[in-house]
C-alpha positions as CSV (number, residue, x, y, z in Angstrom):
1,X,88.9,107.0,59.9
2,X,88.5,109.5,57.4
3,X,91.3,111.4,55.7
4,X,91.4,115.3,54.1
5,X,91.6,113.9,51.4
6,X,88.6,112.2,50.9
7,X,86.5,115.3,52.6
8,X,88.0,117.1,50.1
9,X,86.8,114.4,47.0
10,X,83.2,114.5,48.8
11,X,83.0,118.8,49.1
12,X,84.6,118.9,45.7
13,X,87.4,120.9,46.9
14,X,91.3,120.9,47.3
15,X,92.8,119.0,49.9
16,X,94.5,122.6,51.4
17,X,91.4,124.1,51.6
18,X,89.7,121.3,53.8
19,X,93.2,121.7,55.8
20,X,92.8,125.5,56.0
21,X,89.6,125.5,57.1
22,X,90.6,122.6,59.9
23,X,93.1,124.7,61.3
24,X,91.2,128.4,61.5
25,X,92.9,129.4,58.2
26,X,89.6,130.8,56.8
27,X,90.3,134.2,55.3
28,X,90.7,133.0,51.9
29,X,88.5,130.4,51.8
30,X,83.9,131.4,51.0
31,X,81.8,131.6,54.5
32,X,80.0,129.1,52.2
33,X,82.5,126.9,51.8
34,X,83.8,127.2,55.5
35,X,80.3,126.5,56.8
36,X,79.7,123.1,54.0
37,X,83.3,121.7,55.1
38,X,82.6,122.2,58.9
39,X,79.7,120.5,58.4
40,X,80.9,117.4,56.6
41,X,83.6,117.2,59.1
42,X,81.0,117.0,61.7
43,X,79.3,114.3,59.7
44,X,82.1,112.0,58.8
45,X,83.4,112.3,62.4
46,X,86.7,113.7,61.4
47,X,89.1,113.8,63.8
48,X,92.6,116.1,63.5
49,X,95.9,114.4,64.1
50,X,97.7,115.9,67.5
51,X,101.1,115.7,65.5
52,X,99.5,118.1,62.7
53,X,97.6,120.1,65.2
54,X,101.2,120.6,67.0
55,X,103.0,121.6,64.0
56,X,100.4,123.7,62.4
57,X,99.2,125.6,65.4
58,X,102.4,125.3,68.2
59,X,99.5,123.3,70.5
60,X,99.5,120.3,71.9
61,X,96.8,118.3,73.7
62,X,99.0,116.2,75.6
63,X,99.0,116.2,79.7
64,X,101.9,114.0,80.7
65,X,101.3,112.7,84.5
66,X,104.7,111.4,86.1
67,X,105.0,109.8,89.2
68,X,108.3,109.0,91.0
69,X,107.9,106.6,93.6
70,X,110.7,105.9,96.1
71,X,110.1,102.1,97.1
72,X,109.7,98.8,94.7
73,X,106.9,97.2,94.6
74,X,106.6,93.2,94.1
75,X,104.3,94.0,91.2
76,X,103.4,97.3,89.9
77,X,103.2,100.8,91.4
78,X,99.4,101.0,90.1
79,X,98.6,98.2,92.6
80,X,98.9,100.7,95.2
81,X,95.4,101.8,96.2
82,X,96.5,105.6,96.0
83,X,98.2,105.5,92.7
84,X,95.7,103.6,91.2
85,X,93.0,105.6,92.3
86,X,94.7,109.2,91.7
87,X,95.7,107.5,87.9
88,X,92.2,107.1,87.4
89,X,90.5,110.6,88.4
90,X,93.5,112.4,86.3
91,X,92.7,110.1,83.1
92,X,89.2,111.1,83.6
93,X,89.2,115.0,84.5
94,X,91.8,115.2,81.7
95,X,89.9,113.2,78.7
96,X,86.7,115.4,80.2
97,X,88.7,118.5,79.2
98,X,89.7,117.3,75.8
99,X,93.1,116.2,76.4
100,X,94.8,112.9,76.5
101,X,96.9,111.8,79.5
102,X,100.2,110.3,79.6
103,X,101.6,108.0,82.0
104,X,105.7,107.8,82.9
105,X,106.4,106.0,85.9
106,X,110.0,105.4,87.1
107,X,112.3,105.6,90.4
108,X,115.0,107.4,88.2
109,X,114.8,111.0,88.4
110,X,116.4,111.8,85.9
111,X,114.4,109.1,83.2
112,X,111.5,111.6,84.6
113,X,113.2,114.9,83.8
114,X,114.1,114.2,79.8
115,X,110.9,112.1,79.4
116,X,109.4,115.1,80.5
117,X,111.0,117.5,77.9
118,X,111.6,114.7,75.4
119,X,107.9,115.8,74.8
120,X,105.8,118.7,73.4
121,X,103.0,118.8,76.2
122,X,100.5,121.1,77.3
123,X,100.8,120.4,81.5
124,X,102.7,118.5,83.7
125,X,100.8,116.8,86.9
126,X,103.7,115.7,89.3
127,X,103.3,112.9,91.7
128,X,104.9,112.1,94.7
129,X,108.1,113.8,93.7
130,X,110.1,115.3,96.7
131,X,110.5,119.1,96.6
132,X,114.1,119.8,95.2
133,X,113.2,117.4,92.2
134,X,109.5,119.0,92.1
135,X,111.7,122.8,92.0
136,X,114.1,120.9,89.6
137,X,111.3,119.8,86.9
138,X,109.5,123.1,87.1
139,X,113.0,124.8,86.2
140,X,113.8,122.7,83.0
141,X,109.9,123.1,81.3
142,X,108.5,126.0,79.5
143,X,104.4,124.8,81.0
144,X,102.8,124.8,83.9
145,X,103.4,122.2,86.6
146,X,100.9,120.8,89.5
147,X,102.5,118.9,91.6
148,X,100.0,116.2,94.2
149,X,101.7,115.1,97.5
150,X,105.0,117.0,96.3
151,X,105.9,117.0,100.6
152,X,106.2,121.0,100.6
153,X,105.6,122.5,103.5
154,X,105.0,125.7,102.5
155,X,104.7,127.8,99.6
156,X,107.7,130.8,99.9
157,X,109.9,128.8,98.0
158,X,107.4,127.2,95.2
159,X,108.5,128.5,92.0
160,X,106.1,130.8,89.8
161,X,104.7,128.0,87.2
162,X,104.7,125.8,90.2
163,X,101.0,124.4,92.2
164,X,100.7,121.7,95.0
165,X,97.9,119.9,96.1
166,X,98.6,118.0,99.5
167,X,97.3,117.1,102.4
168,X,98.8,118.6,105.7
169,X,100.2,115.5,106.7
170,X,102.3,117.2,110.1
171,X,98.9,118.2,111.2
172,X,97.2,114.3,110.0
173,X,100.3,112.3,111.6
174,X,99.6,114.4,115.4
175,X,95.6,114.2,115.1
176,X,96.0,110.4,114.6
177,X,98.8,110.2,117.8
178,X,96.4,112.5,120.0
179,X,93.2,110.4,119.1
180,X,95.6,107.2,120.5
181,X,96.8,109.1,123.3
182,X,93.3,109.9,124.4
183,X,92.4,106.7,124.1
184,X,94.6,105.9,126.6
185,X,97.8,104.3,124.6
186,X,101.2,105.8,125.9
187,X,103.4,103.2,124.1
188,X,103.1,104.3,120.5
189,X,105.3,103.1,117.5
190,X,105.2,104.9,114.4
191,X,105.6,102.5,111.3
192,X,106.6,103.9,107.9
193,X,108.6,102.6,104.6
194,X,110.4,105.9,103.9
195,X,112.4,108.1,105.5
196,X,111.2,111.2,103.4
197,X,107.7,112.7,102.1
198,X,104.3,112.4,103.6
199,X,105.4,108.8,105.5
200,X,108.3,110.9,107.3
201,X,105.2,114.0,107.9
202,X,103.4,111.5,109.3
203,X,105.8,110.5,111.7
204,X,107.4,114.0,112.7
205,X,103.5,114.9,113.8
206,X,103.0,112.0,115.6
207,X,106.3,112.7,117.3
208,X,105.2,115.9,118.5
209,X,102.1,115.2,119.9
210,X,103.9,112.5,122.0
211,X,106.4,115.7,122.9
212,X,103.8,117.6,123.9
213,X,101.8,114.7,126.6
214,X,105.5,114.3,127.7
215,X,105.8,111.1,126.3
216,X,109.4,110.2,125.7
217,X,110.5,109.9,122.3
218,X,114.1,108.3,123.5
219,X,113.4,104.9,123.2
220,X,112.0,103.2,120.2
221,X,109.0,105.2,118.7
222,X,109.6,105.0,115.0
223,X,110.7,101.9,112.9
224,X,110.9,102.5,109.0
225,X,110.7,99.5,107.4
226,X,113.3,97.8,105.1
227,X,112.7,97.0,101.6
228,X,114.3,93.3,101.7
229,X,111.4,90.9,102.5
230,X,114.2,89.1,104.9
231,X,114.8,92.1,106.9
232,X,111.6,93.2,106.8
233,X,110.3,89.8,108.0
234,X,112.8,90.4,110.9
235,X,111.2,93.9,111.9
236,X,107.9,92.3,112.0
237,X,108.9,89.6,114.2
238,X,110.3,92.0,116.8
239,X,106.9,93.5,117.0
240,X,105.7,90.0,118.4
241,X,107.3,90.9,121.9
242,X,105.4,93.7,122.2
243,X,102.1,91.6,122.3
244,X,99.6,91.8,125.5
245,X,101.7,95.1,126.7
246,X,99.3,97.7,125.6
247,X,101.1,98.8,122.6
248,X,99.7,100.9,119.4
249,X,101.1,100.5,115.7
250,X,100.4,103.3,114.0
251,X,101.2,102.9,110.4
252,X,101.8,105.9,108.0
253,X,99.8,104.0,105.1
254,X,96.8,101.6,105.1
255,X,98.7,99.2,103.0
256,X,101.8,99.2,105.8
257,X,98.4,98.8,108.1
258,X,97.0,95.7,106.1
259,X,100.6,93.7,105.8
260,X,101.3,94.2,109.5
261,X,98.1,93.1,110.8
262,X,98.3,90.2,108.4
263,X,102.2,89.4,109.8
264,X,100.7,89.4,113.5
265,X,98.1,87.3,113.3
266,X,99.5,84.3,111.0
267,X,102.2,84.5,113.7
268,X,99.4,83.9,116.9
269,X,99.3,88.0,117.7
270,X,95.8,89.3,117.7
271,X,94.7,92.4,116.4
272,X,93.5,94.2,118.7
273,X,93.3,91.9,121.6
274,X,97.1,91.8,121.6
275,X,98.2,94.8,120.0
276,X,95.9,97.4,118.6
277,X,96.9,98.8,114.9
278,X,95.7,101.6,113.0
279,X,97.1,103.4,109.5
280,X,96.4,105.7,107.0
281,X,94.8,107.4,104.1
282,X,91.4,105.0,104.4
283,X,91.2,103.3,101.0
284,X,88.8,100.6,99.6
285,X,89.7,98.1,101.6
286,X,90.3,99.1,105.1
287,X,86.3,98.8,105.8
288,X,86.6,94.9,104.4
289,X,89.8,93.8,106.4
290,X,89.9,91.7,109.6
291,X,89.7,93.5,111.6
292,X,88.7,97.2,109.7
293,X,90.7,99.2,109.9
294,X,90.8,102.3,112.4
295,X,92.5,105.0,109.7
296,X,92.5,108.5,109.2
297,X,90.8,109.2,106.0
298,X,91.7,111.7,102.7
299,X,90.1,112.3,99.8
300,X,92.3,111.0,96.6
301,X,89.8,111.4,94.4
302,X,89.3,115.5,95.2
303,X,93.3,115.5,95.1
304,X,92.9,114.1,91.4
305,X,90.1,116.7,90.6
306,X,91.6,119.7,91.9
307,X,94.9,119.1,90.4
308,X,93.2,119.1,87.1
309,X,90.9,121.8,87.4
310,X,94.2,123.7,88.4
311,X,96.1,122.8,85.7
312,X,93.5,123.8,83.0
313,X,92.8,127.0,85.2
314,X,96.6,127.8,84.2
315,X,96.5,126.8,80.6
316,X,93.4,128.7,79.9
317,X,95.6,132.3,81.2
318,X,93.7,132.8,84.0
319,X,96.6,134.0,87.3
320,X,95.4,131.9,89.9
321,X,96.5,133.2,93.1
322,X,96.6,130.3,95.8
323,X,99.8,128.5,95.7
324,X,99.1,125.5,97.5
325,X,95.9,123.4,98.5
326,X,96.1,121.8,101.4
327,X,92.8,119.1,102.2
328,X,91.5,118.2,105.5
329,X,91.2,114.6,107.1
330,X,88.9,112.8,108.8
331,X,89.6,110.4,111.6
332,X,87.8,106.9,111.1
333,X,87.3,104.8,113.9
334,X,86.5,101.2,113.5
335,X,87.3,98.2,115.1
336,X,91.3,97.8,114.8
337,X,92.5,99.9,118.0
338,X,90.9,98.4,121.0
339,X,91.6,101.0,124.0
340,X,94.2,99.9,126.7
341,X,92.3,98.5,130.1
């Protein structure tokens, strides 16, 4: 890579005067010369240093993306279909504006908050944080915040430099229950693996859609699943009883979806003969599992991209008006949920 220095040995200049013209510091320096040196930059495929460019100019071209998530996982949080794929439309939207991402991962807050401003960035895209922490990180930084799947449900109490993109997941979790109630299913249980954010939305609008076809919620309707394999084995096997009595398992994520249905039928409980299952969110491989998966879908990628586009909308000035962006679903019905005779 080539130095200052040596643009400076080829134009025949000083080394400051290659720097001044680098960093917009052209009044003292010949339209001739500004125009030859911008030109050899060009050529030589010069590329500035973000630490200079930082220090020189108070900028930074630095997006940090954090992501707290509230579960372990037996390998890495990228595994998850969601993650992976919202990682992946951030990297590119954010390289396609000339910036360079940064990844921090953690389940402790507070390694999130002073990696966060430990750092001299531009943005901050939030991911799955709940809202108090989301409120909390928007209060300790001096740039704008977008927070994706952030579990507010409205936007009174966003503060100013804070933006949400989300999905209305109250309004996803009762769609799904009524879709299941049509279908003719009154014993419906509700499977999750948090008690809080868009699992626990989920859930709450599946609960009120049975409310409202009078379908008590008194007796088990939700189970949230424990992180300990053992224990969790042990939830799974009490589903077994339930086989051949017209039940429903409606699980708040595809991935919840893909390890029950796997559970059931190494233990002799087919899916949907037995007991029908359906989940959520629609990712790659809920059209390739046995059987696919019946799912509501939601567009991660258009999270990704609109969480960008807001971000740079901010950092360019403009006074964006909307406070929160809320994306529709789609109901997908394949073969997973057969209907109750």
């Amino acid at each position: 890579m080539i130095t200052i220095k040596e643009i400076a040995n080829i134009m025949n200049v000083s080394p400051t005067t290659v720097a001044n013209v680098i960093h917009g510091r052209t009044s003292k320096v010949s339209k001739e010369n500004v125009e030859r040196i911008q030109q050899a930059l060009k050529e030589h495929n010069y590329v500035p240093k973000m630490g200079l460019e930082a220090l020189t100019k108070g900028k930074t071209r630095l997006i940090i993306v954090v992501i707290h998530t509230t579960k372990r996982y037996t390998q890495t949080t990228v595994g998850d279909p969601f993650y992976s794929q919202t990682i992946g439309v951030l990297e590119e939207e954010i390289r396609r504006a000339g910036y360079y991402m940064m990844l921090y991962i953690d389940r402790n807050l507070d390694n999130i908050f002073k990696t966060a401003l430990s750092w001299n960035v531009a943005g901050i895209i939030a991911v799955t944080l709940s809202k108090t922490n989301y409120d909390k990180l928007c209060s300790l930084v001096d740039c704008p915040v977008v927070g994706i799947d952030t579990f507010m449900e409205d936007t009174a109490s966003l503060p100013d430099q804070g933006y949400h993109v989300t999905l209305d997941d109250i309004g996803a979790g009762k769609q799904m229950a009524n879709y299941l109630i049509n279908t003719g299913f009154s014993n419906i249980i509700v499977i999750s693996d948090a008690k809080i954010g868009s699992s626990a939305l989920r859930a709450a609008g599946a609960k009120a859609a049975l409310k409202e076809h009078g379908i008590s919620t008194e007796k088990q309707w939700h189970m949230v699943l424990d992180t300990q394999k053992r224990r969790r084995d042990s939830q799974y096997n009490s589903l077994l009883a339930l086989a051949g009595k017209k039940y429903v398992l409606f699980c708040t994520a595809d991935q919840l979806a893909f390890e029950v249905i796997g559970y059931l039928n190494e233990h002799g409980c087919h899916v949907p003969r037995d007991i029908s299952v359906c989940g959520f969110d629609d990712n790659p491989y809920a059209e390739f599992c046995i059987p696919k998966l019946t799912t509501m879908h939601q567009d991660i990628a258009r999270k990704g991209e609109l969480a960008s586009e807001l971000l740079f909308r901010l950092l360019s000035g403009e006074k964006v008006a909307e406070k929160a962006i809320h994306l529709p679903v789609e109901l997908v019905v394949r073969k997973s949920v057969l209907p109750p005779d």
